[in-house]
C-alpha positions in Angstrom: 85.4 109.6 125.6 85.0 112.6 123.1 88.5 112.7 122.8 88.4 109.1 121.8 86.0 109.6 118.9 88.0 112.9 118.1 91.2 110.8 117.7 88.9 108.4 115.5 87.2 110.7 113.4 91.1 112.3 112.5 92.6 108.5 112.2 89.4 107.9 110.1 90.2 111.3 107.7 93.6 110.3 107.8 93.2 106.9 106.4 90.3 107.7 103.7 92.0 110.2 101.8 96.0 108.7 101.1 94.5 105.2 100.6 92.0 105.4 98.3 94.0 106.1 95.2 96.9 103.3 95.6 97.0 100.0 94.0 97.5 97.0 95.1 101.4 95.9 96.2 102.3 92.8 94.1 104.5 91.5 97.2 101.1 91.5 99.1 98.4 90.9 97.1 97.7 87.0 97.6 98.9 84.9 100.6 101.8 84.4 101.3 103.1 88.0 100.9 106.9 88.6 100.4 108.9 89.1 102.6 109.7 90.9 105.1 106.1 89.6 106.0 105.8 87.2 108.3 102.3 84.7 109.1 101.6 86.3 113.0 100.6 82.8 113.9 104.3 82.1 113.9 105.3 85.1 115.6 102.7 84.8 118.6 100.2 82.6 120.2 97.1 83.0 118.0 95.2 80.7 115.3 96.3 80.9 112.1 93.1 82.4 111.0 91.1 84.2 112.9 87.2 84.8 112.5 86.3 87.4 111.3 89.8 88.7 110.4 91.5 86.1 108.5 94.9 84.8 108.0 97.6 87.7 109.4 100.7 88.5 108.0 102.5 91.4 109.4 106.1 93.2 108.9 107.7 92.2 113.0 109.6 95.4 112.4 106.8 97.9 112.7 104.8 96.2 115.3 102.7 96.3 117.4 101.0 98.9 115.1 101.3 97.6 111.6 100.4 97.4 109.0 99.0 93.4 109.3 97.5 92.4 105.6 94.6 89.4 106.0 93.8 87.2 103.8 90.6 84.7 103.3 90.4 81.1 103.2 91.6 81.4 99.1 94.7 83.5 99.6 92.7 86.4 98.7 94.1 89.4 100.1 90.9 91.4 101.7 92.0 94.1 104.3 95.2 95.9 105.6 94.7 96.5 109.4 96.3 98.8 112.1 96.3 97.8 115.6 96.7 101.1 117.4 97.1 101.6 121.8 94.4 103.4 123.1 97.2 105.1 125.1 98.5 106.7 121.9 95.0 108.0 120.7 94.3 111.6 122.4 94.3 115.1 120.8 98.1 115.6 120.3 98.4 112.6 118.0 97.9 112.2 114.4 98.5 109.2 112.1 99.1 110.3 108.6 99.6 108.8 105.6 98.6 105.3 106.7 100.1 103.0 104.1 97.6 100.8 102.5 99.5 97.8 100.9 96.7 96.0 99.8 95.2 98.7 97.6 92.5 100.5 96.5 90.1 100.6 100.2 86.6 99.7 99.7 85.4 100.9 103.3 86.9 101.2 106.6 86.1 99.4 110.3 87.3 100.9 113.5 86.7 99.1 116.8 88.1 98.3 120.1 89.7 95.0 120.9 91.1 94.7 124.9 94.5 93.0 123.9 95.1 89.8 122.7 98.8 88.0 122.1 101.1 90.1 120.2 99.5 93.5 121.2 98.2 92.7 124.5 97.2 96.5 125.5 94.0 97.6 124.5 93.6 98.9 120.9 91.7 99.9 117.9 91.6 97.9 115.3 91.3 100.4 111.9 90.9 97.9 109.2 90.9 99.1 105.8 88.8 96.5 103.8 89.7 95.7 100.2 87.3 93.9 99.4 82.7 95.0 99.7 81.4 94.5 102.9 79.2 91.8 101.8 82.4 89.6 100.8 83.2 89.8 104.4 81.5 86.6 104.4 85.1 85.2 103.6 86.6 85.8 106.9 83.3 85.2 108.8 84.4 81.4 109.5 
């Protein structure tokens, strides 16, 4: 277990500092993005928006990690997420330079999610929210 939250606090480092100072991507910033993005909901069996998250669109090509970008009910871009295996999360692995295509990151989320269609194994989910937590609202539903 402190390995886990090692590998979090160094994902967490990692993502905070390279993020924070890009702007948004035009080929992401409202829903639908460009391609090579594609809505998940297409790709595997899951709503097309999910509570909580939002509307997914990821890149299949660098699956199952990600980047996925999520958008609200307006086509509002509000968080770039990562969906990283618990099996690749111990002391010998890093993840730098986390690409943030949304933009400038407001704060980041880590938590655990057991699998689900598309990345069945159990993950983290790093989401880097673009948007303050107390517009989170727009995803809630």
């Amino acid at each position: 277990m402190t390995r886990l939250f090692a590998a979090i606090a160094a994902i967490s480092t990692a993502v905070a500092l390279p993020v924070f100072a890009q702007g948004a991507d035009d080929a992401v910033s409202t829903a639908p993005p460009e391609v090579p993005y594609q809505k998940v909901s297409e790709l595997v069996k899951l709503p097309d928006f999910l509570p909580g998250i939002g509307q997914l669109f990821v890149d299949p090509a660098s699956l199952p990690a990600g980047p996925f970008v999520a958008y609200d009910h307006d086509g509002r871009l509000v968080s770039t997420i990562y969906m990283i295996p618990i099996k690749d999360m111990n002391a010998d692995t890093s993840f730098d330079n986390l690409a943030a295509p949304g933009g400038d990151v407001d704060h980041v989320d880590i938590y655990f999610n057991a699998g689900h269609p598309g990345v069945a194994e159990p993950h983290e989910h790093i989401v880097l929210w673009h948007i303050p937590a107390a517009d989170e609202a727009s995803v809630a539903e």
